[in-house]
N, C-alpha and C positions, 0 to 999 in steps of 0.2 A: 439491647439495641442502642440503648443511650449512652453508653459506654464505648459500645462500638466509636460515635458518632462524634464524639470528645477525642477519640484517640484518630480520628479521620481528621478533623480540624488541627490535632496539634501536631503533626506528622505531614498534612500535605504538601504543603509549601518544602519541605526536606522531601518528601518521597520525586516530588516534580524535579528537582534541582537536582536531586542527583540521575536520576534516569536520563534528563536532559544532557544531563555531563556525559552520559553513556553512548545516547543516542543522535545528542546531534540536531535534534528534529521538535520543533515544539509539539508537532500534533500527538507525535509520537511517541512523545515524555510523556504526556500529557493521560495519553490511552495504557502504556504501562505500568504509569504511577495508578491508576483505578485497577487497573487487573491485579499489584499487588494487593492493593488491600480488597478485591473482592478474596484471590487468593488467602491473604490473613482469615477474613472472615470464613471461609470454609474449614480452614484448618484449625481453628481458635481456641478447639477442645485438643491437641496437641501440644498445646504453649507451654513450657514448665514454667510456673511463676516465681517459681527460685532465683532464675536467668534475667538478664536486662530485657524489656520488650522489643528497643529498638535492633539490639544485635539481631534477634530474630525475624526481626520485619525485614531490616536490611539484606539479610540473606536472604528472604523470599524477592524483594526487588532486582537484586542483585541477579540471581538466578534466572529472574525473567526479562530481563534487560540483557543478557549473555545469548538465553537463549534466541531474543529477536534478533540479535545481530547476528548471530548462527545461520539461522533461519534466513538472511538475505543475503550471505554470502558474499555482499559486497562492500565493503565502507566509503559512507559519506561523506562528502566535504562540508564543514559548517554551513547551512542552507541562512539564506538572507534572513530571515527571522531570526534566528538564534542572533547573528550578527547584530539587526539590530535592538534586540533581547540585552546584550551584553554590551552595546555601546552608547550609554546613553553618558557616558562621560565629555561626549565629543561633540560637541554642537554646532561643528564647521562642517562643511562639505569636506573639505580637504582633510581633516582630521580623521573623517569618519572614512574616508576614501583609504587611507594610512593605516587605520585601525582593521579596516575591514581583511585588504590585503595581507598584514601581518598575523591576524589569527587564523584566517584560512592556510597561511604556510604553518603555522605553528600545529591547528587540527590537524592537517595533515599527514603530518610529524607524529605528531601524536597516537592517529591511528595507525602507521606504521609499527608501533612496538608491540609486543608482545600483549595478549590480554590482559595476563597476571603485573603487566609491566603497565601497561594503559590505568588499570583498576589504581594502583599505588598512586600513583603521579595524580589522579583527581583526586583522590578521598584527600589525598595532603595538600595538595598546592591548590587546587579548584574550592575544594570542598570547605578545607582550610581542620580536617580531623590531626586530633595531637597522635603521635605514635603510639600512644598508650591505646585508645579509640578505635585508631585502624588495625592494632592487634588482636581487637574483643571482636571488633567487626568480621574480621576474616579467619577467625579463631587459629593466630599465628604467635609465637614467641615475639617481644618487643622489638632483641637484635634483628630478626629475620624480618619485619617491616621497614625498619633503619636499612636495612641490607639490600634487598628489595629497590627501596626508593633510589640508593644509591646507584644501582644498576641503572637501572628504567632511567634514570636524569642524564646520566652518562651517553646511552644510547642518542635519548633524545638531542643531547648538546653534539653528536655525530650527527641526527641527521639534519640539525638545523647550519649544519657547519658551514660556512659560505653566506650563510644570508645576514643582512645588517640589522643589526635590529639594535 
């Protein structure tokens, strides 16, 4: 259990960030990043230690972050929290007014694409994963993550087309 506990601590701050990339929603980063790792823990006698542990944690988050957005059938617009979560760059009104508007056109956009298309575009550009990483992560050939991204970017810079940014 103490091991568990360690690998809780050095995982959570990654497991919240990316759910949140997913989701949108602090409360509800927040409750999925626990359900994966209650999830890990149920399943902990399945792990092959051979394997990286995060590529497999990742898939279990990964899978239940898909499945909640399944599951509501609707996508969200960045909610004020996230907004002001990711904009502490901005210390003016008007900056953060600027800021705020622009990434909610950009979420927007974002959830527009494709899931397999969405998933790419954070794990690289959000997340900041090398293509080597989001290969192992999504157990995909290098080109086809390279290939992938380039689609998903493409699309994106369609629906962003018209707006100034």
């Amino acid at each position: 259990m103490e091991a568990f506990g360690r690998i809780v601590k050095m995982y959570m701050k990654t497991a919240y960030s990316a759910a949140l990339d997913y989701v949108c929603n602090v409360e509800d980063a927040r409750d999925l990043s626990q359900d994966a790792f209650i999830a890990v823990y149920r399943a902990r006698k399945s792990f092959d230690v051979s394997k990286p542990f995060f590529r497999w944690f990742y898939t279990i988050l990964r899978n239940i972050c898909l499945n909640f957005i399944k599951s509501r059938r609707k996508l969200k617009v960045l909610s004020e929290d996230v907004l002001e979560f990711r904009s502490d760059d901005y210390e003016t009104p008007e900056g953060y007014a600027s800021y705020s508007e622009r990434a909610g056109i950009i979420w927007e956009a974002l959830f527009k694409l494709s899931p397999e298309h969405r998933e790419i575009v954070v794990l690289r550009d959000l997340s900041g994963f090398s293509y080597k990483e989001i290969a192992r992560m999504l157990d995909l050939p290098e080109g086809t993550a390279m290939s992938r991204l380039y689609y998903a970017r493409n699309r994106l810079y369609e629906l962003l087309e018209g707006f100034d940014f």
